[in-house]
C-alpha angles and dihedrals in degrees: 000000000000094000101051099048081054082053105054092040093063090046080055097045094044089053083046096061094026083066093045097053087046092065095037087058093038090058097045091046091051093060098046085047096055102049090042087048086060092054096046089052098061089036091058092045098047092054092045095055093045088050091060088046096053111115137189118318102008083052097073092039102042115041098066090072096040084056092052094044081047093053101049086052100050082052094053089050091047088052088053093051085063097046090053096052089053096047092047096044079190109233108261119257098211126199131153119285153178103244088191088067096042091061094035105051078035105057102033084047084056091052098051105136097359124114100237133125112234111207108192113201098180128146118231085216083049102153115252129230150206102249153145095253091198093053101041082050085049088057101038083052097052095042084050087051092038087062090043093059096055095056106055082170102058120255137169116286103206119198120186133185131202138164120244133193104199108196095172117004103162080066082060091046089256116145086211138105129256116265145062123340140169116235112213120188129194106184119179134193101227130103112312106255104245113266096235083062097055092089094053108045089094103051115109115260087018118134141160096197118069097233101041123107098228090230096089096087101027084065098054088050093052091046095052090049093053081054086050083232122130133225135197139174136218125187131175133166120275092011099069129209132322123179112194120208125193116184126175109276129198094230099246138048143251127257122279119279097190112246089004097066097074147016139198112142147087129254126195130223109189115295121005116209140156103267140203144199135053 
């Protein structure tokens, strides 16, 4: 028992800095962003300006160049703009809401195109919450592509819902509150994350693939903890990934809505394979 009580304060204290260290970064990345955002803005511009000026002969030669440079801006402003979601956070604006037809618009909306299998395990008595619709679907979306991402070969994304009662979850090393809460899981079939990394998935600008931003899964975190809910990964070979979300629940459902209050079904996209890689 004392160890692990020691062992569940140090999980705290380290939620406690990892959080802290969220909103230092994100402050200091704001403020980069901004001032980047401003530049790009003029550089776009500019090309694309010089782009609708270009005559006969300097035009064939000329405008290749022009598109990639146009490109590579519009990817750098696309990487401010993350920046900048992840510095803002964005306050949640929380209303009630069917967390059955969050998961379940969100994922099938990630999936759009890939060849992968959706397996929605979702309770129709699935417990509502007060919630930012748009931001719970943001995390959802990114958890879905996320999975996708770590089967190249197509696979089966499973998402499940329950319904928890956490009478005292600092005793389970939760930096949560007692009461009621809703579990999401979002378990993939690719190649299990390292376990020395599993602290590290959710810092700001770290990344285990070598084109990814490193902010994907540092917003999701940030967006859990305004909900004062918590999220946590495992991942073994052979067994893939599984990130766990609990966020704050009211206790009771909504209301039926037909085919969108449950789910417990599978749904395929394209071709569904065991897939590898992360």
């Amino acid at each position: 028992m004392v160890f692990r009580d020691i062992t569940d304060r140090v999980r705290l204290r380290e939620e406690v800095l990892k959080l802290k260290k969220l909103e230092s970064v994100s402050r200091l990345a704001g403020g980069i962003a901004h001032d980047f955002n401003n530049l790009l803005t003029g550089i776009i511009g500019n090309i694309e300006v010089a782009g609708q000026r270009l005559a006969p002969p300097l035009d064939a030669r000329v405008r290749p160049n022009l598109e990639k440079a146009l490109k590579a801006a519009q990817r750098a402003a696309g990487l401010t703009q993350k920046l900048l979601s992840f510095a803002k956070g964005g306050e949640p604006v929380k209303e009630t809401a069917s967390l059955v037809e969050i998961i379940r618009e969100s994922a099938e909306f990630s999936l759009t195109g890939a060849k992968i299998a959706l397996q929605l395990e979702l309770p129709a008595q699935l417990w509502a919450a007060e919630v930012d619709a748009g931001q719970i679907s943001q995390v959802i979306q990114n958890l879905v592509l996320n999975a996708v991402q770590a089967m190249p070969q197509g696979g089966v994304i499973t998402i499940s819902g329950a319904n928890l009662e956490l009478n005292a979850p600092r005793a389970a090393g939760l930096p949560l509150k007692p009461g009621p809460y809703v579990k999401i899981s979002v378990r993939d079939q690719g190649c299990a994350i390292p376990s020395d990394l599993h602290d590290k998935i959710f810092d700001p600008f770290f990344s285990t693939k070598e084109q990814g931003s490193g902010l994907g899964l540092s917003v999701i975190h940030a967006i859990v903890a305004k909900h004062c809910g918590h999220i946590e990964v495992r991942s073994k070979p052979g067994r893939g990934t599984e990130f766990t979300v609990l966020l704050p629940a009211l206790g009771l459902s909504l209301p039926a809505r037909g085919e969108n209050a449950g789910d417990k079904r599978t749904r395929n996209r394209g071709k569904a394979d065991s897939g590898h890689g992360r």
